[in-house]
Structure formats: structure tokens, C-alpha cells
C-alpha positions as CSV (number, residue, x, y, z in Angstrom):
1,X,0.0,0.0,0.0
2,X,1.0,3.3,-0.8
3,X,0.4,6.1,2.0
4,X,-1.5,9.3,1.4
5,X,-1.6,11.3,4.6
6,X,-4.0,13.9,5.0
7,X,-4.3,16.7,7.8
8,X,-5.3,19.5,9.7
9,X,-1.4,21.0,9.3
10,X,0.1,19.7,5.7
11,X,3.1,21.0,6.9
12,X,3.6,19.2,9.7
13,X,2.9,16.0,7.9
14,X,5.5,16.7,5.3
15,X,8.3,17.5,8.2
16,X,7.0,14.2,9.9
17,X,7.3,11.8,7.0
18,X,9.0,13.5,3.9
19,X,8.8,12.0,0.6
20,X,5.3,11.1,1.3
21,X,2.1,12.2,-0.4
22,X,-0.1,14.9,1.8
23,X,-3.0,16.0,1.0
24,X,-4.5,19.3,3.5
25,X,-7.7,18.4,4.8
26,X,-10.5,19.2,7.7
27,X,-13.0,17.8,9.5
28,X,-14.9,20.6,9.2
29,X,-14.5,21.2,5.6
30,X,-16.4,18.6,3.7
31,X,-15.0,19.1,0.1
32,X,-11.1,19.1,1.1
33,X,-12.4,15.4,3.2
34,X,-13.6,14.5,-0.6
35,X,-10.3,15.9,-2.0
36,X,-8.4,14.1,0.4
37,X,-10.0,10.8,-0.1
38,X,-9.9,11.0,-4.3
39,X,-8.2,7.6,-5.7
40,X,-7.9,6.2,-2.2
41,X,-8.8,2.5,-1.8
42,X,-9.5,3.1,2.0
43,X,-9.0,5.0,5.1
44,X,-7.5,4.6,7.8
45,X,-8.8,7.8,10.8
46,X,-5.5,8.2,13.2
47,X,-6.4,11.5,14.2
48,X,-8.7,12.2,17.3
49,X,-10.5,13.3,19.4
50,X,-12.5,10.9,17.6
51,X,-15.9,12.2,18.4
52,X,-14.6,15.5,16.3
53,X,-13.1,12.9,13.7
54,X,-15.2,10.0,12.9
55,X,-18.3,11.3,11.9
56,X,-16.9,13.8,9.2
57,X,-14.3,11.1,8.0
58,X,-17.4,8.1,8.0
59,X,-19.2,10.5,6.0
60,X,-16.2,10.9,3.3
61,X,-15.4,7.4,3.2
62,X,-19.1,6.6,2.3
63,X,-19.2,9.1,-0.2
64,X,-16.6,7.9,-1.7
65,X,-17.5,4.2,-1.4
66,X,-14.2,3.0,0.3
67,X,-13.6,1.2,3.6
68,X,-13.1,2.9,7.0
69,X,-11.3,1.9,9.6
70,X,-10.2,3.8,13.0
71,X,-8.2,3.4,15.9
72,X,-10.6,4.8,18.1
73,X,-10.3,4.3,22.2
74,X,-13.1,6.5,23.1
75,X,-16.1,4.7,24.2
76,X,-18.9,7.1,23.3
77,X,-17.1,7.3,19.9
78,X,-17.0,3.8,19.1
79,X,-20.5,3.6,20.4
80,X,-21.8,6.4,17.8
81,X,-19.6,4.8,14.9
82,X,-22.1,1.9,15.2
83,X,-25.1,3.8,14.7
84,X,-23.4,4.5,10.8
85,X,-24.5,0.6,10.0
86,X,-27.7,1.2,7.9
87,X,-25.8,4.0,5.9
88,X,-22.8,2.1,5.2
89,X,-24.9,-1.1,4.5
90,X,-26.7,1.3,1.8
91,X,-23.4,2.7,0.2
92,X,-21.8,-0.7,0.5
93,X,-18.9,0.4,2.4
94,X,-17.3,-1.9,5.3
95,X,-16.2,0.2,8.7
96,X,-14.7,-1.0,11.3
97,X,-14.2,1.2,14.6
98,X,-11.1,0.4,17.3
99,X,-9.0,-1.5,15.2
100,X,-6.5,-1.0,18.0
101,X,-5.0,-1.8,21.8
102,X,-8.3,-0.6,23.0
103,X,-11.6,-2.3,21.4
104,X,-9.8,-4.5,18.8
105,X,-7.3,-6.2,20.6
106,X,-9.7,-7.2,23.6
107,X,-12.5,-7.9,21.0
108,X,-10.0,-10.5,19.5
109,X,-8.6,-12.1,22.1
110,X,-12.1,-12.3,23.8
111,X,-13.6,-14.0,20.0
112,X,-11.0,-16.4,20.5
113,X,-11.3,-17.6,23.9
114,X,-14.7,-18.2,23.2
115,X,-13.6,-21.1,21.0
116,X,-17.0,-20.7,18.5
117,X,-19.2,-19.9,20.6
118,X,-21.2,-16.3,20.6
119,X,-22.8,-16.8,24.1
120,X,-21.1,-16.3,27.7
121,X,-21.8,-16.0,31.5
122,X,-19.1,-13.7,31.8
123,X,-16.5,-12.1,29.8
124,X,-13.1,-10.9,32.1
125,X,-10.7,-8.2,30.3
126,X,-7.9,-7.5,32.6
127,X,-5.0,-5.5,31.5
128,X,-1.4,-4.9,33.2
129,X,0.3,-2.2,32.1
130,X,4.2,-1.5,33.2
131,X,3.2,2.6,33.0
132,X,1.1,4.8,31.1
133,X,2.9,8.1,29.5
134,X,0.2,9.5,27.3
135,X,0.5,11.3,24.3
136,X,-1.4,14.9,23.8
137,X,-4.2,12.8,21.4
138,X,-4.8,10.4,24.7
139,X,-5.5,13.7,26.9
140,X,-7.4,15.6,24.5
141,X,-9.8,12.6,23.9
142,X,-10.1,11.9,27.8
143,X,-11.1,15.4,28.5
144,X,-14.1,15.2,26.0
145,X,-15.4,11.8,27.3
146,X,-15.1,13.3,30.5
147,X,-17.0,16.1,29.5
148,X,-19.6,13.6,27.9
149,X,-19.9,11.9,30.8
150,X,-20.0,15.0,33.5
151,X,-17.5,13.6,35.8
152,X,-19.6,10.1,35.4
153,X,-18.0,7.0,34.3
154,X,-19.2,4.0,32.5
155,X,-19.6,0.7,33.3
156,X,-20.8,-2.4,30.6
157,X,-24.0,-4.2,33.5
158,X,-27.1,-6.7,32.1
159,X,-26.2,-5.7,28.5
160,X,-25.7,-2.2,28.0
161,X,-23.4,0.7,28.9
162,X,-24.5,2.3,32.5
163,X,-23.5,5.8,33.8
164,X,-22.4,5.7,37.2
165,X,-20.9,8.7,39.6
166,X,-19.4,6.3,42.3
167,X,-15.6,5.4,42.7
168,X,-14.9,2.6,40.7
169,X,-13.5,-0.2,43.4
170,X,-10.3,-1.9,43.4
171,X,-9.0,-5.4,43.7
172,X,-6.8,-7.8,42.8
173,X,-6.0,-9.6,39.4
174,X,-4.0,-12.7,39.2
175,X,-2.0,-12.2,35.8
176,X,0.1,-15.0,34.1
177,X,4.1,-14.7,35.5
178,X,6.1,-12.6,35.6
179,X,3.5,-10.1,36.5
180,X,1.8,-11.9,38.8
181,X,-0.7,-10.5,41.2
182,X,-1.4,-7.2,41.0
183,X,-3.9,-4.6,42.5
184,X,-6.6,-3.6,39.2
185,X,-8.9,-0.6,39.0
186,X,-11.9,-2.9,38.3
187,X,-14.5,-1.8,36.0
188,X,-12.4,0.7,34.0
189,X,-14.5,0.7,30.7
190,X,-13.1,0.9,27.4
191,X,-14.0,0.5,24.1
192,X,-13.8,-3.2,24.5
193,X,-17.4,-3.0,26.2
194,X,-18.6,-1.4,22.9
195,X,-17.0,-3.7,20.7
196,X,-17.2,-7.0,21.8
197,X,-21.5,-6.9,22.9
198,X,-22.1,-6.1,19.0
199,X,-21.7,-10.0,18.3
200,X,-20.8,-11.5,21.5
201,X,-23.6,-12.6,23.8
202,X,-22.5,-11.9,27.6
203,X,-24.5,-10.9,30.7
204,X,-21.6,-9.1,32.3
205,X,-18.2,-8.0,30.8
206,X,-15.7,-7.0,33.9
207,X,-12.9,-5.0,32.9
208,X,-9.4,-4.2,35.1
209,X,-6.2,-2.5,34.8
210,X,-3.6,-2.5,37.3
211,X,-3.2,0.5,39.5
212,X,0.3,1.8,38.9
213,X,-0.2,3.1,35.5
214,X,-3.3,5.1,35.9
215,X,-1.4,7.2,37.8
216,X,0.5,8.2,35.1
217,X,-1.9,8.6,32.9
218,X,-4.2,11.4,35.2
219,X,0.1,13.1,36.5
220,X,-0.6,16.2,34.7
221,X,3.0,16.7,35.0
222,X,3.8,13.2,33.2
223,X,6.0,13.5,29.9
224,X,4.8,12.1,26.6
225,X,6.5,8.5,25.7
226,X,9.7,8.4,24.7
227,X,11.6,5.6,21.8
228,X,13.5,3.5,23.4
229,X,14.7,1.8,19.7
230,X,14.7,2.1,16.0
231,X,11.1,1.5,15.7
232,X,10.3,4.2,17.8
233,X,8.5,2.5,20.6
234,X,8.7,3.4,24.3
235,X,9.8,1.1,27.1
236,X,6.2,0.6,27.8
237,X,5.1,-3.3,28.4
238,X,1.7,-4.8,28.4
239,X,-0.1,-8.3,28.9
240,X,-4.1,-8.7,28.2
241,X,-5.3,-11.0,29.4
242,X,-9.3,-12.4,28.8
243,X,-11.0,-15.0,31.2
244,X,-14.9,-16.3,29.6
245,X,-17.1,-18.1,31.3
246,X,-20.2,-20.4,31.0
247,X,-21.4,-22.1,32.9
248,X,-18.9,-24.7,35.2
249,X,-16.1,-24.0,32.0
250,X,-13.5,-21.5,31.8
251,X,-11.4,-20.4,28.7
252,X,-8.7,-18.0,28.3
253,X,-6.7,-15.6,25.9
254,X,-3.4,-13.9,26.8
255,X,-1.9,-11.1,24.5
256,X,2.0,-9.6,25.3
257,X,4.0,-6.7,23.9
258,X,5.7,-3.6,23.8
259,X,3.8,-0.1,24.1
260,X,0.3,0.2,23.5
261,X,0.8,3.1,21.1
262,X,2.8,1.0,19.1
263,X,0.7,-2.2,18.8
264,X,-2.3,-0.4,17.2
265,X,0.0,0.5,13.9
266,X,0.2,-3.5,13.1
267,X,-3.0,-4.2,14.3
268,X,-5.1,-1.7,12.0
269,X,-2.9,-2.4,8.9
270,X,-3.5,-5.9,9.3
271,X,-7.1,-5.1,9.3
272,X,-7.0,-3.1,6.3
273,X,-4.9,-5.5,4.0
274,X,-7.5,-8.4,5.4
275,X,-10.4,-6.0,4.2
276,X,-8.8,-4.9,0.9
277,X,-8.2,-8.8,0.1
278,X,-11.3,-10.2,0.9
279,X,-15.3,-10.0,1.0
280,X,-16.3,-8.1,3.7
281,X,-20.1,-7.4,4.3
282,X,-21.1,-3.3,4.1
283,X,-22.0,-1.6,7.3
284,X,-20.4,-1.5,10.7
285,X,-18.6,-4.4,12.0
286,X,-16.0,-5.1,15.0
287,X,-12.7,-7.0,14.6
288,X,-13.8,-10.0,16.3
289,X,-16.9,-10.2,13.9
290,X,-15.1,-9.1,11.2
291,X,-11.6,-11.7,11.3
292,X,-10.8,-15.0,12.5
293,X,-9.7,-14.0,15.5
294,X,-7.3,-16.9,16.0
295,X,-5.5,-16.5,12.8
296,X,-5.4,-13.3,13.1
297,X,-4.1,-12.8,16.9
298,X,-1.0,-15.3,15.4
299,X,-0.3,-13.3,12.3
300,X,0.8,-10.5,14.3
301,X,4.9,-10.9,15.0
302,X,4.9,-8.0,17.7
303,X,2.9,-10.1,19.8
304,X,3.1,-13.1,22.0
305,X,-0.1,-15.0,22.0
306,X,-1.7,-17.8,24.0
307,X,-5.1,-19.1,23.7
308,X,-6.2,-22.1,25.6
């Protein structure tokens, strides 16, 4: 595939990745999105917050009759990109939101622990993260789901997404060695809760993350991440880790790498050169609905996989 990258700032994008194609383009400027998008097979939407983003951007991509595909982490933003699915059914266009760390990595790894099946008890998404140094897009999108919320948080109970204003609790998560056991902020909702309920059946879906991190992510003093090698990733580790059950029977899916950033890159390419080579069906679908999640998880070389 041959990059076009397209932008608020065309200069920037040229000092960023010189040699490259750029195209100058605005979310609120319909006819440079068109411009942008001319001769392009499909999209790819990097840029957030996505609730400014992916609305303008579906709209371009439909117009233009080309696949979508985002790496969206914000839950209300994921949750609005579904409600595209009759329109891109009726332009024929495939979308699919979170095709990253957040939503389409869980989604995955959840898809293939279910081994087949589309109905579960529960659904456990527990992630342990060595820190959490986020970039300027991370804070700029948490500030408008905060403001979306009012200071309220979400939580995925009896099928749906629930507003609540209490503290989320805390407890303990026993992830695979070397972590080990580790105190989690439980029910820290992400865009996991959005994607996975679109074609998994689950009464509950219980989401952690380990404590340490999250207070790098709300220091408003913390640094962006830094490249600790030639590929430009930080020193930041991960391990996801997804627990279903039904009934009496317990199966499980464990994802490790290096920075979360990072790992969305492979993931949504992947995605796209799967959707460019194959039949997809038009509207909006998730990345466990949309891949075979097993195949899939393995194809990737920057991660270490286990599925039981």
C-alpha cells in the first residue's frame, strides 16, 4: 500500500514523513475530506478526538464508497460509529471502529477464547500495564469523554453501557508470570465494552487494569513517551489478558508486547490489508466479527499470543 496522509497542518505532515504524499484536509470542511479521499482504496482515521473525527471522515469514506477503519479508544465514539450501519450497508462500504489496543485487541482475544461460541456467563478483560505516558491525542480525547460523561464513568451491566458517579472499586488480578498478582482498578471501561457486545452474547463484561499506571496517565505533570529503539517505541510493556465463562467451564486468551501506542499500527494495517483482500459485508462491524480472531491474533509478530 502506498500512504496518502492527509491533515489538519500539511506542513507538519510533510516535516514528519518527507517523501510522502499529503494532502490538506478538515473535519470541518467537507469538500477538502472529498479531495483528500480521491483515488484512495480506503481509510484509515489516526487522528482524534474521535468524536470531532469519525463522523466527518465516515461521511467521506461513504461518499466515496471506500472502507473505514479507526483506531478509536473513546467509548462514546465507538458507540456512535455503530449507529453508521444502515448508511454504510446502503453505500456498500465496510467500517470497522477500534482497530487498536483498545476495542480490537480485547475484542479478538475475547472472539478467541470463546472457541466458537457467541454466548457467555461472563467475559473478564484484565490489563497490566508496566506505566502509562500519554501522548497529547490520549488527553485531548479523555477530556471530551469526560465532559460527555459530567465527571460520570461507564460501566458495561445486564447488556448495556450504565452511567455511574461512584468510585470505581479496586481489587486484585492474578495475571500470568512474571507479572503476577497485581492490585486492578476494576471496571475501567473501554472500548472493549462497545465492541465485543455487537456479536458476543455476555450478561456481564468486567474490565481491570492494574493501579500503577493510571497514575501516570491522570500526572498532569507526566512526559509524553519516549523511543526506546529504531522502531520508535517506548519502554512501555503490556499483557491482556481475557477470562470467559459459561457455565462450570473457563477459557482464556493472553496477549504480550511492547507499548500500546505501538501495537495499534500493526493491528489496524493488518485489518486493512485483510479488508482490501477479501469480501467483507457493508455496514459497521468489530474486529472479532469481522476476522478470524485466532488467525489473526498469530499473524501478528509483535505479539506473544496464548489461547487455551
Amino acid at each position: 500500500m502506498t500512504p496518502i496522509l492527509a491533515g489538519r497542518d500539511a506542513a507538519k505532515l510533510q516535516a514528519a514523513f518527507p517523501g510522502e504524499e499529503v494532502r490538506p484536509a478538515s473535519v470541518d470542511d467537507p469538500g477538502s475530506l472529498d479531495a483528500a479521499l480521491a483515488g484512495a482504496a480506503v481509510v484509515i482515521n489516526a487522528a482524534g478526538p474521535f468524536a470531532a473525527t469519525a463522523g466527518p471522515v465516515i461521511e467521506a469514506a461513504l461518499r466515496a464508497g471506500i472502507p473505514y477503519l479507526d483506531v478509536a479508544a473513546e467509548v462514546e465514539a465507538v458507540a456512535d460509529t455503530f449507529r453508521y450501519d444502515d448508511k454504510a450497508r446502503a453505500a456498500g462500504v465496510t467500517v470497522v471502529p477500534a482497530m487498536a489496543f483498545y476495542g480490537g485487541l480485547g475484542d479478538l482475544l475475547a472472539t478467541a477464547a470463546m472457541g466458537g461460541s457467541d454466548v457467555a456467563d461472563e467475559i473478564h478483560l484484565a490489563y497490566a500495564l508496566s506505566s502509562w505516558k500519554p501522548t497529547e491525542g490520549t488527553r485531548a480525547s479523555g477530556r471530551v469523554s469526560k465532559g460527555r460523561r459530567d465527571g460520570g464513568r461507564l460501566v458495561y451491566r445486564n447488556q448495556r453501557l450504565e452511567l455511574r458517579t461512584d468510585s470505581a472499586p479496586v481489587t486484585e488480578w492474578a495475571f500470568p508470570a512474571p507479572v503476577g498478582t497485581q492490585a486492578v482498578q476494576a471496571e475501567f471501561t473501554m472500548a472493549d465494552s462497545v465492541t465485543i457486545p455487537t456479536h458476543l452474547k455476555a450478561s456481564e463484561i468486567h474490565t481491570y487494569m492494574t493501579v500503577a499506571p493510571l497514575a501516570d496517565l491522570f500526572d498532569a505533570e507526566a512526559t509524553a513517551p519516549s523511543a526506546v529503539d529504531d522502531r520508535g517505541r517506548s519502554d512501555q510493556t503490556f499483557v491482556v489478558e481475557v477470562v470467559v465463562r459459561q457455565g462450570d467451564e473457563r477459557r482464556r486468551a493472553v496477549a504480550c508486547g511492547q507499548d500500546i501506542y505501538a501495537i495499534s499500527a500493526p493491528l489496524v494495517v493488518e485489518a486493512t490489508e485483510r479488508v482490501l483482500s477479501g469480501q467483507f459485508p457493508a455496514g459497521v462491524i468489530s474486529a472479532g466479527s469481522a476476522f478470524d480472531a485466532r488467525d489473526f491474533l498469530m499473524s501478528l509478530r509483535d505479539l506473544s499470543v496464548e489461547i487455551d
